[in-house]
VMD Tcl script that builds the backbone (N, CA, C; Angstrom):
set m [mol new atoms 180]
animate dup $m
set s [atomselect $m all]
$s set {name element resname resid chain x y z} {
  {N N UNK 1 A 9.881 100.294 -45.421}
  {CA C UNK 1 A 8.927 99.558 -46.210}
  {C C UNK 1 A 7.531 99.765 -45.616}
  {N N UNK 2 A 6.884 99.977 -46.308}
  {CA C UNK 2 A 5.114 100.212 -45.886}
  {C C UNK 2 A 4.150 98.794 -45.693}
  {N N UNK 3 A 3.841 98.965 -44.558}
  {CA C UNK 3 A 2.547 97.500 -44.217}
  {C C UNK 3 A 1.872 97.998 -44.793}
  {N N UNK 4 A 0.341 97.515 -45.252}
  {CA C UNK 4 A -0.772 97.821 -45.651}
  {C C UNK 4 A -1.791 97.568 -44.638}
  {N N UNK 5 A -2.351 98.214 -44.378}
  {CA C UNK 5 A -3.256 98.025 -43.297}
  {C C UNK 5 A -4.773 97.640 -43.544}
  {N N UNK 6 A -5.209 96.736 -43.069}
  {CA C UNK 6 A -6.613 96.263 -43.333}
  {C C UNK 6 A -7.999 97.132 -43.114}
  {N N UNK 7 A -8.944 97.028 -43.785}
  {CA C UNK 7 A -10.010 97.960 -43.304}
  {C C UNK 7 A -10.598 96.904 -41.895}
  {N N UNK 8 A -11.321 97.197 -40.926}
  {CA C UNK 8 A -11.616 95.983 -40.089}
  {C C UNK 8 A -12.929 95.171 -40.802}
  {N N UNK 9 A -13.657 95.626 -42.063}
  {CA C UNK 9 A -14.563 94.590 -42.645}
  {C C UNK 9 A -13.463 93.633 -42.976}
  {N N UNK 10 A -12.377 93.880 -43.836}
  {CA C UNK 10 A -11.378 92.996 -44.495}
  {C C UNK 10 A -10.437 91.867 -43.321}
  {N N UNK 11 A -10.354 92.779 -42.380}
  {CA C UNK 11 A -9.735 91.731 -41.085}
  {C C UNK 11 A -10.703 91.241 -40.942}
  {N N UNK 12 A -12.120 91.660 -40.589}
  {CA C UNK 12 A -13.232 90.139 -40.109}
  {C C UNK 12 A -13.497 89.408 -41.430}
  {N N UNK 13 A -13.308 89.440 -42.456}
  {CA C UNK 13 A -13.610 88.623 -43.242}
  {C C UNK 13 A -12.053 87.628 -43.138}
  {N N UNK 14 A -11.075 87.913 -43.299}
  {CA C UNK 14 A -9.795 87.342 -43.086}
  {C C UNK 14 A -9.792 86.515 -41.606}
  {N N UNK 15 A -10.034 86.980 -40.196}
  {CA C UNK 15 A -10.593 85.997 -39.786}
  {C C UNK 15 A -11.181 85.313 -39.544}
  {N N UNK 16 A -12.562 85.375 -40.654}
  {CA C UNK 16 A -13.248 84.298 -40.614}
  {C C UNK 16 A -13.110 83.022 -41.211}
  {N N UNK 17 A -12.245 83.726 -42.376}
  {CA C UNK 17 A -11.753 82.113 -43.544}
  {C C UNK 17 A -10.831 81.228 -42.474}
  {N N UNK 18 A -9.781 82.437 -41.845}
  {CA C UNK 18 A -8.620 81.362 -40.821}
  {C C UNK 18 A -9.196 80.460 -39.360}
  {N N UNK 19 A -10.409 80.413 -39.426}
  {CA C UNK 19 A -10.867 79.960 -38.070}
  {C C UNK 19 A -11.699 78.900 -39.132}
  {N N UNK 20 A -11.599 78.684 -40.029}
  {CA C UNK 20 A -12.477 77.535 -40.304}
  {C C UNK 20 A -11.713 76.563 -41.635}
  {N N UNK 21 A -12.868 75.341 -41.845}
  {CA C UNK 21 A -11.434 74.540 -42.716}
  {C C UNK 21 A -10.305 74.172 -41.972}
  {N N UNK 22 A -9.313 74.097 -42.943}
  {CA C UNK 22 A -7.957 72.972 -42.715}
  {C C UNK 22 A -7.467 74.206 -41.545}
  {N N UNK 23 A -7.447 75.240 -41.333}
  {CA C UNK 23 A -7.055 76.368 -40.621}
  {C C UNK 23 A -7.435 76.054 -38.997}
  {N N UNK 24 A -8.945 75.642 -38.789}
  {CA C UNK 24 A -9.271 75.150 -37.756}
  {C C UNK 24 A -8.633 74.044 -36.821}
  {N N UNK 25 A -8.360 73.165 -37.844}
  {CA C UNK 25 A -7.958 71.519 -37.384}
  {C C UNK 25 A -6.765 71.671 -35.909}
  {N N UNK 26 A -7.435 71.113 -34.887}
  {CA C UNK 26 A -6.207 70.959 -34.170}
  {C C UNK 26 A -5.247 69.872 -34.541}
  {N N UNK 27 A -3.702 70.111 -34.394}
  {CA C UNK 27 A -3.137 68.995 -34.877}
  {C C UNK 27 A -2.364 68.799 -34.031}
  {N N UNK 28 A -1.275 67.368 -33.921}
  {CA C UNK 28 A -0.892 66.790 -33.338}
  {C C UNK 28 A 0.765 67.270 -33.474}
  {N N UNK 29 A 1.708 67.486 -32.266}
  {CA C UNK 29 A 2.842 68.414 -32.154}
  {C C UNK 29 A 3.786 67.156 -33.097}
  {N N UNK 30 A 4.781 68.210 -33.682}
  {CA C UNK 30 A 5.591 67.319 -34.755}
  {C C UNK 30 A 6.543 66.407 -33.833}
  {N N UNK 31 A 6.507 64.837 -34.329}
  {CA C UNK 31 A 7.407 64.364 -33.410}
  {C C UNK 31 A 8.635 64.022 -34.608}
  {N N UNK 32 A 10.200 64.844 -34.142}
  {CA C UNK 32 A 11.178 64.954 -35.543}
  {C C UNK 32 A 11.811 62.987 -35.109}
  {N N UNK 33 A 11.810 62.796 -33.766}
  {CA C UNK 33 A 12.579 61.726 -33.361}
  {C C UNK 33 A 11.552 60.388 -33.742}
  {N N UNK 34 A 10.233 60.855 -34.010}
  {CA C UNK 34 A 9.686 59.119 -34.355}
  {C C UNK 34 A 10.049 59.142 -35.782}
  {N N UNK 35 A 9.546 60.120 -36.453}
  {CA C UNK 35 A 9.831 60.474 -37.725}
  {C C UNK 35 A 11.300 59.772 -38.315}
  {N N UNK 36 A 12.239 60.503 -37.637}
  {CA C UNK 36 A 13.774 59.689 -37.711}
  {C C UNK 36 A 14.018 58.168 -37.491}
  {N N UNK 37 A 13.141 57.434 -36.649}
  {CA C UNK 37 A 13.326 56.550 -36.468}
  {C C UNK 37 A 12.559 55.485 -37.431}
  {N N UNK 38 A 11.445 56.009 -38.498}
  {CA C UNK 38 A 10.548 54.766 -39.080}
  {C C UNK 38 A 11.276 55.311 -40.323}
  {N N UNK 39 A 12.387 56.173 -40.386}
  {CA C UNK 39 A 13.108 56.028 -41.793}
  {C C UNK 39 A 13.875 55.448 -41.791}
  {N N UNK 40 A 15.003 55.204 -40.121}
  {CA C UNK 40 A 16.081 54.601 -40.217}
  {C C UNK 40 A 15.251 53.112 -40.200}
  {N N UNK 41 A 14.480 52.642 -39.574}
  {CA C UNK 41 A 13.891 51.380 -39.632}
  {C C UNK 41 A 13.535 50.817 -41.141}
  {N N UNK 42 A 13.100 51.816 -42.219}
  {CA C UNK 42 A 12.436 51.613 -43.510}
  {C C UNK 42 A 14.109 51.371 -43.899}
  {N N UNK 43 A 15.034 52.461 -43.772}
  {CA C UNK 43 A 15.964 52.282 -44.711}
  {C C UNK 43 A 16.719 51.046 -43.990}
  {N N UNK 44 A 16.784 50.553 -42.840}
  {CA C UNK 44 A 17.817 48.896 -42.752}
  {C C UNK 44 A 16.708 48.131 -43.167}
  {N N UNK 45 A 15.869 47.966 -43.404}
  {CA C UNK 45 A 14.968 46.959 -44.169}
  {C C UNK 45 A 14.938 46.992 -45.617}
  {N N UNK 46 A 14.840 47.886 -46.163}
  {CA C UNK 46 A 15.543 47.946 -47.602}
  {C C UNK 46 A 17.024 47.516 -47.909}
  {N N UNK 47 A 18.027 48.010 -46.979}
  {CA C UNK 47 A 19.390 47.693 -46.770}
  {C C UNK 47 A 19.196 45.903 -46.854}
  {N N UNK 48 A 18.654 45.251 -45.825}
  {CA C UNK 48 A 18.450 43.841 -45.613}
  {C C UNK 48 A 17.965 43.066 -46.518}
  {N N UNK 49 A 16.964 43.703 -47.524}
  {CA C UNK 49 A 16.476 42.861 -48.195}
  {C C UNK 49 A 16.984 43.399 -49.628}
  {N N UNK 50 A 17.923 44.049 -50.052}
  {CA C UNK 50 A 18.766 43.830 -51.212}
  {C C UNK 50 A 20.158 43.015 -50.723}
  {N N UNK 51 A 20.339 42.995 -49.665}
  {CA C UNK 51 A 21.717 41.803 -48.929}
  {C C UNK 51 A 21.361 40.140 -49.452}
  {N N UNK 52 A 19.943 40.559 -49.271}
  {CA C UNK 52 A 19.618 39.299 -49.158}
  {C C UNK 52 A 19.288 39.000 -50.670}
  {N N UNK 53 A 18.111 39.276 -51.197}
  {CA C UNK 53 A 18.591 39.552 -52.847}
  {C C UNK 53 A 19.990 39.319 -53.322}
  {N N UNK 54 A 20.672 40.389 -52.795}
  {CA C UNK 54 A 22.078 40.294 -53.793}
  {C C UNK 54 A 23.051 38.795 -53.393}
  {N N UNK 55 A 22.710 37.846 -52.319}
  {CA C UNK 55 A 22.911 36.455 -51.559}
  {C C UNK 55 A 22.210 35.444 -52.570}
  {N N UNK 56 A 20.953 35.668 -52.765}
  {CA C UNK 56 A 20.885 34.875 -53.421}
  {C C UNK 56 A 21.069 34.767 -54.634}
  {N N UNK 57 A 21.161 35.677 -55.364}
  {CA C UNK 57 A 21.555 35.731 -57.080}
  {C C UNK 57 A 23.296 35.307 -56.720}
  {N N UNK 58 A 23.658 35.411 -55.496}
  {CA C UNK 58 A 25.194 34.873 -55.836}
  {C C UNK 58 A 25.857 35.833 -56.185}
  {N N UNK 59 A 26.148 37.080 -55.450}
  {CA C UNK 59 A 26.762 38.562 -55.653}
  {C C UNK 59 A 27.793 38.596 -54.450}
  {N N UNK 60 A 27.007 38.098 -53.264}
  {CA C UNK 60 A 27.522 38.634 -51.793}
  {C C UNK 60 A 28.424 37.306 -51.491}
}
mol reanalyze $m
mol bondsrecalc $m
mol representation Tube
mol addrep $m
């Protein structure tokens, strides 16, 4: 399969768009374990408060 190769005007223009804008932004390293944890927290609070809902309509 064939790369295409850049002229170097086309690479400095290409890195100039990627060094600036949303491209620039330093960001903050993905955390997967807090992430996991404010869903399991969201989802037993939803869990809790249809228990409780379904308690008082007289279900549970």
């Amino acid at each position: 399969m064939h790369k295409p190769q850049l002229t170097p005007e086309d690479q400095a223009r290409v890195d100039a768009v990627t060094r600036r804008g949303v491209n620039s932004v330093e960001r903050k390293p993905f955390r997967l374990w807090t992430l996991l944890g404010v869903i399991l927290l969201v989802l037993t609070m939803l869990s809790g408060l249809s228990y409780l809902i379904a308690s008082i309509q007289g279900v549970v």
